[in-house]
C-alpha positions as CSV (number, residue, x, y, z in Angstrom):
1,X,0.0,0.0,0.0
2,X,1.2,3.7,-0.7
3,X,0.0,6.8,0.5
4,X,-0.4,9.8,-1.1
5,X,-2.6,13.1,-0.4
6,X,-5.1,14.5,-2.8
7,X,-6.5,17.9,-2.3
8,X,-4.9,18.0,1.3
9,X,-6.6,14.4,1.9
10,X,-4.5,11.2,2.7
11,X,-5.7,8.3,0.3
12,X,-4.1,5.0,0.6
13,X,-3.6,3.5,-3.1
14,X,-2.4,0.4,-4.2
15,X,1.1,-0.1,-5.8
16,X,1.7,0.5,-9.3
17,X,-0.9,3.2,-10.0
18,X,-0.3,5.4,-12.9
19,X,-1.9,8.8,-12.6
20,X,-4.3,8.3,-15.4
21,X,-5.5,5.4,-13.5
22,X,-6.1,6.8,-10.4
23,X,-8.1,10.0,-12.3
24,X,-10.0,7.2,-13.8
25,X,-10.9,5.6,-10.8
26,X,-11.7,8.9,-9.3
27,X,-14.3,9.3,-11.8
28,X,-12.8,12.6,-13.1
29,X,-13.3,14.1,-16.3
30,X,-9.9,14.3,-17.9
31,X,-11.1,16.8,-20.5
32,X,-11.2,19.9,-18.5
33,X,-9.0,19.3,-15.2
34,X,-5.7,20.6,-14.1
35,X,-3.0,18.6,-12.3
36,X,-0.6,19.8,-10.0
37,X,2.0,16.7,-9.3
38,X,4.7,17.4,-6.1
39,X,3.5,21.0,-6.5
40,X,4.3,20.9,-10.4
41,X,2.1,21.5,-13.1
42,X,1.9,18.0,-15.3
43,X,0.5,18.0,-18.8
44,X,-1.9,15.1,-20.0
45,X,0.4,13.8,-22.2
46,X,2.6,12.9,-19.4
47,X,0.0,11.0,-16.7
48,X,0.2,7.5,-17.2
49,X,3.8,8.3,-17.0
50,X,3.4,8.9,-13.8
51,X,3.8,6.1,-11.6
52,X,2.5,7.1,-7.9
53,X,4.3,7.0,-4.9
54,X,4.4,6.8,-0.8
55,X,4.4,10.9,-0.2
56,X,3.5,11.9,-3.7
57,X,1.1,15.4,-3.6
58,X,-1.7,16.1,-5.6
59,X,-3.6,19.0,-6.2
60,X,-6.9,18.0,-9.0
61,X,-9.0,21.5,-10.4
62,X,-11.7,21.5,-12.4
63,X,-11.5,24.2,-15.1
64,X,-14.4,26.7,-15.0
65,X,-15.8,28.9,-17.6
66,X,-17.9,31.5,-17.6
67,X,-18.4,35.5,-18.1
């Protein structure tokens, strides 16, 4: 088990999640969301890349329009 925090909230995960995985299993919308990895912005190309970690931080935002 690993834990990471999402949104300031500790979630333990199973090893070997990518980050496309765990957006998936989230339910999220990945048209439309930002992701900030270990306080980094990460573009989509890159998350199943990302293979999560014990200590990784996430910060997931929903893009808003409007006028």
């Amino acid at each position: 088990m690993l834990e990471i925090k999402i949104n300031g909230v500790v979630y333990r995960l199973n090893q070997g999640v990518t980050l496309t995985q765990l957006l998936t299993f989230l339910k999220c919308k990945l048209a439309g969301i930002a992701v900030e990895y270990n306080y980094k912005i990460v573009k989509q190309e890159f998350w199943s890349k990302i293979l999560l970690k014990t200590g990784d931080n996430l910060e997931i935002v929903t893009v808003v329009g409007g006028g």
